[in-house]
C-alpha positions in Angstrom: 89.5 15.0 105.0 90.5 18.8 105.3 87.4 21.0 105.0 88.6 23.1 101.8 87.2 26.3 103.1 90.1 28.9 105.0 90.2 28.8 108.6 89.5 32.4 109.3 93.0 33.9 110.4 93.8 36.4 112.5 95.1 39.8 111.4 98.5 40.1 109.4 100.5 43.0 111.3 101.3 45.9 108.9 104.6 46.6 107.4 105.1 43.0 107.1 105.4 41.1 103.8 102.8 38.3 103.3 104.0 34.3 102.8 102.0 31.7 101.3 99.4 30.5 103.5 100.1 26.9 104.6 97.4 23.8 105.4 99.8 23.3 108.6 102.5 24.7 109.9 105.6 22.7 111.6 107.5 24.5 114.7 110.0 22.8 116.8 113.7 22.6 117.8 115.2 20.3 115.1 117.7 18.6 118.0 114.7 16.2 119.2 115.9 12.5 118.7 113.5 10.5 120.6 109.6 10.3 120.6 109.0 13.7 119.7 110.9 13.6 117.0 109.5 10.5 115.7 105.6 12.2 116.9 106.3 15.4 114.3 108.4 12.8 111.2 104.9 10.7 111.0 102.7 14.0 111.2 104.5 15.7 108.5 104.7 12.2 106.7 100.9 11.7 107.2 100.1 15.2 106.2 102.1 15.4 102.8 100.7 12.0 101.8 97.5 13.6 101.6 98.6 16.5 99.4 98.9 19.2 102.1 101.0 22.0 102.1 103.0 22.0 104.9 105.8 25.1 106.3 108.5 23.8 108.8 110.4 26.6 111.4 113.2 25.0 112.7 113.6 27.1 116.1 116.6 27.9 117.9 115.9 27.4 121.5 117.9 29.0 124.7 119.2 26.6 127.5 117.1 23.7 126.6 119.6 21.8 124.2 123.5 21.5 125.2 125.8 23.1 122.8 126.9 19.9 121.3 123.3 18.6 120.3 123.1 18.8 116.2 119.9 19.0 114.4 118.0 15.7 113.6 118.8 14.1 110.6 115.1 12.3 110.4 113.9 16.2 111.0 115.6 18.1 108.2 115.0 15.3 105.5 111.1 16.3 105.6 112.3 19.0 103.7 113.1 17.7 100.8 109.2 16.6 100.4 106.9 17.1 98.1 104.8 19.7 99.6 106.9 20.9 102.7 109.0 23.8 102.3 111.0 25.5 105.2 109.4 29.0 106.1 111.4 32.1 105.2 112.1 34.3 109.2 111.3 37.6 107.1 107.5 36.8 106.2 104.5 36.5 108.0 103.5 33.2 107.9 100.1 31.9 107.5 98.9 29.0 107.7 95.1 26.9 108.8 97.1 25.6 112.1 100.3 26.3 113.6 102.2 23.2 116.0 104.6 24.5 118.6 106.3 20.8 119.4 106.7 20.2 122.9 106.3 22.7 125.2 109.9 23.5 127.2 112.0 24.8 124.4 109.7 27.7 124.0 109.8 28.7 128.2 112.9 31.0 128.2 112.3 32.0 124.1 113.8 30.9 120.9 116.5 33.0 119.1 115.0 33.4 115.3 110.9 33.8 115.8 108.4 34.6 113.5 105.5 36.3 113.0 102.2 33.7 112.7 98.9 34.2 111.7 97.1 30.9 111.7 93.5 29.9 112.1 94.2 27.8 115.4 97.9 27.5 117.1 98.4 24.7 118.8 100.9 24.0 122.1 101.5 19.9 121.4 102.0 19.0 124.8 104.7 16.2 124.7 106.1 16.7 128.1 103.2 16.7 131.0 104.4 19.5 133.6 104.9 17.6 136.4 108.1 15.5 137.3 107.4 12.3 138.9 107.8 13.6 142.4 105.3 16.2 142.0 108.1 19.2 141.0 107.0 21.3 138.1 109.4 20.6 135.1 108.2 23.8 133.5 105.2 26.7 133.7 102.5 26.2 131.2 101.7 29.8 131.9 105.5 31.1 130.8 105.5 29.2 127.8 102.5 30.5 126.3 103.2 34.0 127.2 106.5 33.5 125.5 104.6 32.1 122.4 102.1 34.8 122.5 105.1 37.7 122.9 107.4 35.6 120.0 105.2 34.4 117.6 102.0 36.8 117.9 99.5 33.9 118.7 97.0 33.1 122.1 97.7 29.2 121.7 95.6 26.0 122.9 97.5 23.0 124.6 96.8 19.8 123.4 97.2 16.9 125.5 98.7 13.9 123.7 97.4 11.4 125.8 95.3 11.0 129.2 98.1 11.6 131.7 98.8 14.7 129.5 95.5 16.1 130.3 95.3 15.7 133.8 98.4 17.4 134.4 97.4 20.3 132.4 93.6 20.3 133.6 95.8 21.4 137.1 96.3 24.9 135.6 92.5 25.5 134.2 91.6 28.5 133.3 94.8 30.0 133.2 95.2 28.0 130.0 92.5 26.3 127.4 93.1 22.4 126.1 91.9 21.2 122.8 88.7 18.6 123.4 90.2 16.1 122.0 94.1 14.6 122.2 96.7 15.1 120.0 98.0 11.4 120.0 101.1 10.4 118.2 101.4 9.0 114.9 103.2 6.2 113.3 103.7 5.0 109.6 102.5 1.9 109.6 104.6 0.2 106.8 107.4 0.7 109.2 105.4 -1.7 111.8 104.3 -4.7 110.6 105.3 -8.0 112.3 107.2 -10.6 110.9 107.9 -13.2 114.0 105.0 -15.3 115.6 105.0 -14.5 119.0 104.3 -16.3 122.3 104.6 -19.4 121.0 106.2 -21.7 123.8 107.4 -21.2 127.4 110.7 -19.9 126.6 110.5 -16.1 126.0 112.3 -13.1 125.2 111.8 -10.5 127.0 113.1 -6.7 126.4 113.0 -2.7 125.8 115.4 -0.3 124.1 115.3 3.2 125.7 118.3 5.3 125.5 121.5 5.4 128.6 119.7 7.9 130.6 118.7 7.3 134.4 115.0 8.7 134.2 114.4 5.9 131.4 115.1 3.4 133.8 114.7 1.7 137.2 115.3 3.8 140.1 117.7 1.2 141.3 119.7 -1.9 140.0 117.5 -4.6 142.2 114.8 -2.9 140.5 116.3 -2.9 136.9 117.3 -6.4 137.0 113.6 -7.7 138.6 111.8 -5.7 135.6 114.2 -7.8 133.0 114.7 -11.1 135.0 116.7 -13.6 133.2 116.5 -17.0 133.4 116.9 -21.0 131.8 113.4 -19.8 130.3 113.7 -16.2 129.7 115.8 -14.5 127.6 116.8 -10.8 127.8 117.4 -8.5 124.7 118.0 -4.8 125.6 118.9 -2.2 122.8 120.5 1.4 123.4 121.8 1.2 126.1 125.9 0.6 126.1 126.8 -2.6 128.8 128.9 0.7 131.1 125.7 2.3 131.8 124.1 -1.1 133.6 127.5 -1.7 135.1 128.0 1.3 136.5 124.1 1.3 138.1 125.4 -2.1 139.7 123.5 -4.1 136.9 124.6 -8.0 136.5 124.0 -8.0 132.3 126.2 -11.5 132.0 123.6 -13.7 130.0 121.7 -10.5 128.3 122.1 -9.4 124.4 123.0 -6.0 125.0 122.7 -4.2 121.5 124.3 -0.9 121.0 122.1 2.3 119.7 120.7 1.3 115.8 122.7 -2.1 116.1 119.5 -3.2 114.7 116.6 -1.1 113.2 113.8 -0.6 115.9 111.0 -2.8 114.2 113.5 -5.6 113.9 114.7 -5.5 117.4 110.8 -5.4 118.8 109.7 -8.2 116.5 112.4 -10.7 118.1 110.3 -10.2 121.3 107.3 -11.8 123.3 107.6 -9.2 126.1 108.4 -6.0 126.8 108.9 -4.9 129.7 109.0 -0.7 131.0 109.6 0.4 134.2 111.2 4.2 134.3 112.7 5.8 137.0 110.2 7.5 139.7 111.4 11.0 138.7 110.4 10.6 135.2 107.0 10.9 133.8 106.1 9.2 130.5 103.8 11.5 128.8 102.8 9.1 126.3 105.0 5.9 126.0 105.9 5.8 122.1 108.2 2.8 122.4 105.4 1.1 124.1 102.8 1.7 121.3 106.1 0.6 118.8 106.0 -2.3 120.8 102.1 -3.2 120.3 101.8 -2.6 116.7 104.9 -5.5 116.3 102.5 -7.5 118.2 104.8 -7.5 121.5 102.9 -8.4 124.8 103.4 -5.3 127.2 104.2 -5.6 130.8 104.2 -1.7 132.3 104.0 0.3 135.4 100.7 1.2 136.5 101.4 4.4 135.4 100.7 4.1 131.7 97.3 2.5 132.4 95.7 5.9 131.2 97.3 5.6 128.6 97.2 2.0 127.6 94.3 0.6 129.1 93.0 -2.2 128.7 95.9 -3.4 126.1 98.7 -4.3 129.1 99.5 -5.7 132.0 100.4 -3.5 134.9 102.2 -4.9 137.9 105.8 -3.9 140.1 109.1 -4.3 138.7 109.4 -7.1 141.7 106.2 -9.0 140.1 107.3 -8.9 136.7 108.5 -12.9 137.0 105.5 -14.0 138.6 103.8 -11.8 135.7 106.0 -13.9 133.1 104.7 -17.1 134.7 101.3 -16.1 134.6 102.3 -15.4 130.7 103.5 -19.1 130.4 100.4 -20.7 131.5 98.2 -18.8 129.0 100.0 -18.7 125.7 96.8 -18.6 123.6 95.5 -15.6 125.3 98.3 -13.6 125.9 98.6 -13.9 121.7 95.4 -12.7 121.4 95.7 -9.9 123.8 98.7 -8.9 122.2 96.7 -8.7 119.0 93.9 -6.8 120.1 96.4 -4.3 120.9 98.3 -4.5 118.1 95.0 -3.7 115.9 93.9 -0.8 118.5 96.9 0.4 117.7 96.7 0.6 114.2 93.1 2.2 114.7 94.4 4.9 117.1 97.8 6.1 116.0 98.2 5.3 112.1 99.4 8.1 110.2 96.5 8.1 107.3 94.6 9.4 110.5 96.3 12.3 110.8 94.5 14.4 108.1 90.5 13.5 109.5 92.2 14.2 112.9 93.8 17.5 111.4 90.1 18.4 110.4 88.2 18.0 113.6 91.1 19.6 115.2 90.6 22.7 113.4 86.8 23.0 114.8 87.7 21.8 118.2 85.6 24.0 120.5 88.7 23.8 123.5 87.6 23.5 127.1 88.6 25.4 130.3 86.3 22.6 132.2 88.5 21.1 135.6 85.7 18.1 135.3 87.3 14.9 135.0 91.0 13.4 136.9 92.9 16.1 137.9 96.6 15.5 138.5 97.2 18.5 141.3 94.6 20.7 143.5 95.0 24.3 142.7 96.6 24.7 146.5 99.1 22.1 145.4 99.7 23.3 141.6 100.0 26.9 143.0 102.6 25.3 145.6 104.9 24.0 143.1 104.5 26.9 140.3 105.9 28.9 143.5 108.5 26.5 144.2 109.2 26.2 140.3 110.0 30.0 139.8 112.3 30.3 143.2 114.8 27.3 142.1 114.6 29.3 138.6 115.6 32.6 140.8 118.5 30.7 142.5 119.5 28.9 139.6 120.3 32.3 137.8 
């Protein structure tokens, strides 16, 4: 549990009125809806049911968010917790550790900063930096500069999962990574199966990922081989309207296409055996929270080879083209693939529940950080300097 003794904080800036001093403190764009969203909802969640205090700063980001995105729902009801209070923008805050969720809202600067003085600050690195052709997405460099100019603190990145850190291990030493990761979290009375699984030869196979092209196939031959209907296989996809497939040439005639929330996410993964991910080649999956969703429902997982570092042991890997040869495989070998798919479901529960979150808090806070390039290494520094340069002129033309 959290050590009881202060994390020693840096020095409050004069003229500025002191706040209370918070166990953790909560800043990110409210307009997430997807996994990062979710990530922060089961930290906070995990956090307050261990009787921290906890201050939330709902930032107002430039040119990250269109104008018509609205604040998530999931987001501002933490504040009604016991516990959590939402920072006032005229104090200094304090706090043990600071979050900045997710790393690209802070890269061009936030409209209503704060002044922070925290024991450790802490860049949760959501997004890896590199797209899945090899083009920066954003520069690490820029965003904790801005962090540093906005908020007053020299932040740490922390990876939240393998691939994480071997994108960002392409920039040491111009930045320093916590040792250890900064997994998601989940609430685990939100995931508990109900369905035995993989119990004959006919199977139903699925995903839910929202109607955007870099959650999905690069192609339709490609969509349609990752979700291969059949007399023996049955397709269930959720959150994704029928246009979207029909419009990327998508046959959907036979699949149960369910709109976004037709059903709540644990209930549609626990009417599956399968579930099958393959994202477009431009996208990079950071950390794959609908897969881990899909685990701890006890779903066998079929992924691109992509995830492994993520995943490990607890998937199967192949090409969307050898996903029905993979489902054969799955056919043949009912009683293992059940108990594979519960050996993940229980690493799951050891490596992501939200009780974790306040031991995790703790070592976090005497994390000695690294600036060490030992281990995988997603880019040279020849090639990461190659793209930060290309990065910054389509930023120059683009304004």
């Amino acid at each position: 549990m959290i050590n009881p003794e202060p994390a020693t904080l840096e020095k409050r800036p004069s003229g500025m009125t002191p706040g209370s001093c918070y166990d953790a403190l909560i800043i990110v764009d409210p307009r997430f809806m997807g996994g990062t969203a979710m990530a922060v909802e089961a930290d906070v969640r995990g956090l307050q049911a261990a009787g921290l205090t906890i201050g939330i700063h709902f930032v107002s980001s430039r040119g990250f968010f269109q104008p018509h995105e609205v604040p998530n729902p999931k987001l501002v009801a933490l504040l009604d917790l016991a516990g959590v209070s939402r920072v006032s923008a005229d104090r200094v805050v304090e706090a043990r550790i600071a979050f900045f969720h997710h790393p690209e809202p802070f890269q061009d600067g936030i409209d209503n900063p704060i002044t922070v003085v925290s024991g450790s600050s802490i860049i949760v690195c959501h997004q890896a930096p590199f797209k899945g052709d090899g083009a920066l997405a954003y520069d690490p460099m820029l965003v904790q500069r801005r962090i540093k100019a906005q908020f007053g603190v020299n932040p740490v990145w922390a990876p939240i999962s393998g691939l994480s850190r071997e994108h960002l291990r392409s920039f040491v030493p111009f930045l320093r990574m916590t040792q250890m990761d900064w997994t998601n979290s989940f609430g685990l009375d939100d995931w508990r199966p109900k369905r035995n699984k993989l119990c004959s030869t006919h199977l139903v196979v699925g995903r839910h990922g929202r109607p955007h092209a870099d959650k999905w196939g690069d192609c339709a031959a490609d969509i349609a081989a990752s979700l291969p209907g059949s007399a023996n296989t049955q397709i269930r996809t959720m959150g994704t309207e029928r246009d979207f497939f029909t419009d990327m040439g998508v046959d959907v005639d036979g699949w149960d296409v369910i709109p976004f929330n037709g059903e709540a996410v644990p209930v549609f993964l626990d009417s599956l055996d399968v579930f099958s991910y393959f994202h477009n080649s431009q996208w990079t999956e950071t950390f794959g929270r609908t897969v881990a969703e899909a685990m701890l429902m006890g779903v066998r997982c079929l992924l691109q080879p992509s995830l492994r570092s993520t995943f490990g042991e607890h998937a199967l890997y192949c090409a969307p083209s050898e996903v029905s040869d993979v489902l054969e495989r799955i056919r043949t070998n009912l009683a293992a693939e059940r108990a594979a798919a519960e050996k993940a479901r229980l690493w799951c529960v050891a490596q992501y529940s939200a009780e974790t979150v306040p031991d995790r808090l703790d070592q976090l806070l005497g994390d000695p950080v690294t600036q060490s390039r030992r281990g995988a290494v997603f880019a040279s520094p020849l090639k990461a300097a190659r793209k930060w340069v290309g990065f910054h002129r389509r930023r120059s033309v683009s304004r």
